[in-house]
Each structure stands twice: as structure tokens, then as C-alpha cells.
C-alpha positions in Angstrom: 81.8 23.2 27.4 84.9 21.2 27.9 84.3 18.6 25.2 84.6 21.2 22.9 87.9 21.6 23.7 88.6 18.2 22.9 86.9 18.6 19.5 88.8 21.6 18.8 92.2 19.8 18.9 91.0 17.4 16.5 88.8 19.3 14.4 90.8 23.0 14.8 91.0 22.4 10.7 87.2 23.4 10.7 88.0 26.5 12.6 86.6 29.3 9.7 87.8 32.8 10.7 84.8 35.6 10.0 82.4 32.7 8.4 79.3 35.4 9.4 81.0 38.3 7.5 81.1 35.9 4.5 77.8 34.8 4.6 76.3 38.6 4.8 78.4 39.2 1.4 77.5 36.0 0.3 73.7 37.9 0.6 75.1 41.1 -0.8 75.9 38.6 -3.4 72.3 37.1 -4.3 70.7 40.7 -3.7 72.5 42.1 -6.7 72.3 39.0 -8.6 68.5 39.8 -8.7 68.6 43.1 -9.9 70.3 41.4 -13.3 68.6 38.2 -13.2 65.1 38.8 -11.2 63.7 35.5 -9.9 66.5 33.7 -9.3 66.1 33.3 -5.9 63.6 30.5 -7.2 66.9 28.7 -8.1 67.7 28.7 -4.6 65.0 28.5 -2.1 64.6 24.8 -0.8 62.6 22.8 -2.9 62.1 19.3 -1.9 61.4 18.3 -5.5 63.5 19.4 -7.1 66.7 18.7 -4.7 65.7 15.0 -5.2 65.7 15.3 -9.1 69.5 16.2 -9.0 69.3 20.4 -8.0 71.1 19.4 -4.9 72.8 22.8 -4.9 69.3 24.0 -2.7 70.2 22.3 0.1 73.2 24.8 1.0 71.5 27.9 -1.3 68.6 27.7 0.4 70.3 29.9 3.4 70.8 32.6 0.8 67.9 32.8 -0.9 65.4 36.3 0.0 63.3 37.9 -2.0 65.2 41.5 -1.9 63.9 42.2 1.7 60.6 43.3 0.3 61.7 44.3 -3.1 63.8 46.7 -4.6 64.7 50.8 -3.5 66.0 52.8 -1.6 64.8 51.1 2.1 65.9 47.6 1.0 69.7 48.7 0.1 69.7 51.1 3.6 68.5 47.9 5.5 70.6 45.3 3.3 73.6 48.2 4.4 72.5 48.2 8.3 72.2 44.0 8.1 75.5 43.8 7.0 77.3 46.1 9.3 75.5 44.2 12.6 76.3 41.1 11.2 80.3 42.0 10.6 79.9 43.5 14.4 78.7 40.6 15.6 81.2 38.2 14.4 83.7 39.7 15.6 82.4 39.7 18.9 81.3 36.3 19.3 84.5 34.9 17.8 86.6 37.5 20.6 84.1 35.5 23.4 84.1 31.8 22.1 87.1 31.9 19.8 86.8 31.0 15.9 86.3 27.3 16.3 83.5 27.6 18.6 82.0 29.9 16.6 82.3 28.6 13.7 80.3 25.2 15.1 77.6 27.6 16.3 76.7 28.4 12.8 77.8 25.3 11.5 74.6 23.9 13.6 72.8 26.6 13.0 73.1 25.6 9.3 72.2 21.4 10.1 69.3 23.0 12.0 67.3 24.3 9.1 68.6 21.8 6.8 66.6 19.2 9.0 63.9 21.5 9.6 63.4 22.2 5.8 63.5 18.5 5.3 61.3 17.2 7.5 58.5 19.5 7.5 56.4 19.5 4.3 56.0 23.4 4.2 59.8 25.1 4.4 59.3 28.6 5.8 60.9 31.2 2.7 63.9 32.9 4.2 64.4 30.9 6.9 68.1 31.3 5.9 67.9 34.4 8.3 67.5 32.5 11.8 71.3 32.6 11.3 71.7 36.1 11.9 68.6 36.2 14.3 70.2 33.0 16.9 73.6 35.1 15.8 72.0 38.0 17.5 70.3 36.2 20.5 73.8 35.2 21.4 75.0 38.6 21.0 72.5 40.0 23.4 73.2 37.2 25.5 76.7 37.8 26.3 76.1 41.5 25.7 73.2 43.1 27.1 74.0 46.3 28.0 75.4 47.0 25.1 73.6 50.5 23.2 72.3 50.7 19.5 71.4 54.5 18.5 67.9 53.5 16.8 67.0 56.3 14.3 70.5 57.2 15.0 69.0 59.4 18.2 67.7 57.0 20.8 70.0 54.5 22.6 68.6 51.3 23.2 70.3 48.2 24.8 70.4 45.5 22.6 68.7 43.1 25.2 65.2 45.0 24.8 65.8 44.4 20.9 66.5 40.8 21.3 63.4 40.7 23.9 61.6 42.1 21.1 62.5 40.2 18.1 62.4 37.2 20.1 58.6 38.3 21.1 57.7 38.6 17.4 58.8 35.0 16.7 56.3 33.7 20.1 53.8 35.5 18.6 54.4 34.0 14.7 53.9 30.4 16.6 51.0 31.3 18.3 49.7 31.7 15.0 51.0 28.7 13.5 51.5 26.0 16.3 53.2 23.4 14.2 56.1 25.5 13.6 57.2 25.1 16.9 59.3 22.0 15.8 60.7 24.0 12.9 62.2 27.1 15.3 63.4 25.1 17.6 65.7 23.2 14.8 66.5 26.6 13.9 67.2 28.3 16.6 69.0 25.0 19.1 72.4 26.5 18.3 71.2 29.2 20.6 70.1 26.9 23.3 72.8 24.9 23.6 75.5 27.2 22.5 74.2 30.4 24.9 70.2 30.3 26.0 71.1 27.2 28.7 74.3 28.3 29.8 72.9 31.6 30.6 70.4 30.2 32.5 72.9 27.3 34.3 74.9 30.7 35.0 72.0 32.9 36.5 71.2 29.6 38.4 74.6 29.4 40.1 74.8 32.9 40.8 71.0 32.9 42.5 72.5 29.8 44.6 75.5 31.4 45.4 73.8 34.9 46.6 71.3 32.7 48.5 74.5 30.7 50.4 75.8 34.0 51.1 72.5 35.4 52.8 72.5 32.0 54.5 76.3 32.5 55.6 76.0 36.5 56.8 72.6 35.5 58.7 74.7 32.6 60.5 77.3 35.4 61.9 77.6 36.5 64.9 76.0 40.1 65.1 78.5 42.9 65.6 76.6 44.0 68.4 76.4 40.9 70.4 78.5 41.3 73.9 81.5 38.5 74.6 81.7 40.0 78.1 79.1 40.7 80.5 79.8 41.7 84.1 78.1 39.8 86.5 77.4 42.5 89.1 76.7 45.6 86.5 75.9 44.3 83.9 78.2 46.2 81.5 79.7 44.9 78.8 82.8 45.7 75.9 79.7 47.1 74.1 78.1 49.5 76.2 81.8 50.5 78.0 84.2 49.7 75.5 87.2 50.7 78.4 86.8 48.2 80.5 88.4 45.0 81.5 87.0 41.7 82.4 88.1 38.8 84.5 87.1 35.5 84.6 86.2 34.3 88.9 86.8 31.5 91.0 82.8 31.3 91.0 82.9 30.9 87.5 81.2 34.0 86.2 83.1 37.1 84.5 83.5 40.7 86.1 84.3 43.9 85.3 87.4 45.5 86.8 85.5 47.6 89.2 83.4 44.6 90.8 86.0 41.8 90.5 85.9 39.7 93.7 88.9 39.6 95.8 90.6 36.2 96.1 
């Protein structure tokens, strides 16, 4: 993307170092909150409403708003704990691949996604705020397929069957609900464009390039095929690789042993 580049020289001010790591505390944040002050994730989900009767705060708090990952225990602070630690992981990976400017514009538009998304579509999906860590992820198995997560802490999985997976899960939610199609494709375009179309522009190049190849080694000359042939014994370099060959008067090529006098 080399018109990122340019933007980076004149934007490099919006360059925000870890911006994923501080929006998984930013969730650590609200999770807690709720424990002291239950419900007030109602303060922050997106509200159409109420944003336009001055509660404009929604239209960034909306990202943070869940509902204690299905409630309070044990299994929502282990999973809260697990999110957290993949999240920090991933940061730091995507901004060693892309740098912190580019990443930082992939969630920036990963933001402006569901902000339109939320707008324009009467019914807002709750939590949507979490297609940031899921398109996060996609890139991550993206540009990192092989890599291995110990599920149950036992079996080693590569994170591409995961991403396959979650990504599975989400087909299957729009099956269910067509109209929604619109809605993840706002929320997951920073994928796209930042990873899903390169990867396939890159697969595409290296398909036409192995093809060229098999078109190049299938043009060669086969190792086996003779340069010299004697006219008389039909030898050649191949079948008697000791012998010499000479070029006639009569135009045709001999061996040594039956080379015409003269």
C-alpha cells in the first residue's frame, strides 16, 4: 500500500503505539465497573435515541460496552484473562508487521466501520464492539498461520483452523439473518482491505508465478536430448559420452571413428 506511506508522513501524529492493548483494558475497565455499578453497560451500548438527545458519549462507548461475557464468575474473569492476553499478543505482532501507523489506521477503520454500521441499520447488533478483536485476529491468522495455540493448554492448534472456525460461525450467523450482511461487512472491511485482498492479490501472483515457471522448465531443452548424432552409427554424447564429433564437407556430423577422409 504505497499511499499509505504518503499518509504516514503527513499523518505519522496519528500513529498510537499498543492502541489494541488499551482498548482490552479499556474492557477490563467496564467489566469491573459493572460489578459496582450493574447495568451500566446501558449507558454505553449504542442507542440511536438517545445519542441524538445529547448522550453523544455512545457513539465511541458503544465499542466497550458487553454484558460481562455472559455474566459474572469464575469462567467470565478466566476468558476476560485469556481475551486480554491474545489481544496484547496480537498487537504486538501486527504493529512488528505493518508498523504502528498502519496499525493504528486498521483499527481506526475498524472503529468508522461499526460507527456506520450502528448508524445506519435500525437494529445495532449488542457487542458488536468485539469485531475489533475478531478482524484483529483474522489479520493475525492472516499473516500468521502456522502459528500454534495449546487449546485446553494440551492440544496445539494453528491459529488458521481457529480463524477458519470463528470465521465459519459468523457465515452461519448471516445465513440466519441475511440482512446483516451489510452490517459485517462494515465491520469487518478493515480486514479486507487491510489483509483479506492482499492475501488473495499475493496467493494470485504466486499461482501465476509457479504457473510461468512450469511454462518456463517445460520450454527447456530436456537433459537427455542429443546435440551430436553420428551420421553413420548413430551414436551420440549421450549414449557414448567419450566421443568426438566433426562437422563434414557433406554437411552432416560424425563420430571420430567414421569421419570421412577429405
Amino acid at each position: 500500500m504505497q499511499f499509505l506511506d504518503k499518509w504516514e508522513r503527513k499523518l505519522g501524529w496519528m500513529s498510537f503505539p499498543g492502541l489494541l492493548r488499551y482498548y482490552a483494558l479499556f474492557h477490563v475497565l467496564v467489566f469491573l465497573l459493572q460489578y459496582i455499578n450493574p447495568g451500566i453497560e446501558r449507558l454505553l451500548e449504542f442507542d440511536r435515541s438517545k445519542i441524538m438527545a445529547g448522550e453523544v458519549w455512545r457513539l465511541v462507548t458503544f465499542i466497550f460496552a458487553t454484558d460481562r461475557f455472559g455474566g459474572p464468575g469464575a469462567f467470565a474473569m478466566l476468558f476476560l484473562f485469556f481475551m486480554v492476553m491474545i489481544a496484547f499478543m496480537i498487537s504486538d505482532a501486527l504493529e512488528q508487521a505493518w508498523g504502528v501507523f498502519r496499525s493504528s489506521l486498521f483499527f481506526y477503520a475498524g472503529y468508522l466501520g461499526l460507527l456506520v454500521a450502528n448508524v445506519i441499520y435500525p437494529q445495532t447488533l449488542p457487542g458488536s464492539g468485539f469485531f475489533i478483536y475478531l478482524s484483529a485476529f483474522f489479520v493475525f491468522c492472516t499473516l500468521f498461520p502456522k502459528y500454534e495455540f495449546l487449546m485446553f493448554f494440551v492440544i496445539p492448534v494453528q491459529v488458521r483452523w481457529l480463524g477458519m472456525f470463528l470465521a465459519g460461525m459468523l457465515v452461519l450467523g448471516v445465513i440466519g439473518s441475511p440482512l446483516y450482511l451489510g452490517f459485517l461487512f462494515l465491520g469487518f472491511a478493515n480486514y479486507i482491505f487491510w489483509a483479506g485482498i492482499p492475501a488473495l492479490r499475493g496467493r494470485a501472483q504466486l499461482a501465476e508465478s509457479a504457473a510461468r515457471r512450469k511454462k518456463f522448465d517445460k520450454s527447456k531443452p530436456s537433459a537427455e536430448v542429443a546435440f551430436h548424432k553420428c551420421a553413420t552409427c548413430s551414436r551420440t554424447e549421450i549414449s557414448d559420452p567419450g566421443l568426438d564429433f566433426r562437422m563434414a564437407v557433406d554437411g552432416n556430423e560424425y563420430c571420430e571413428e567414421h569421419l570421412p577422409e577429405g
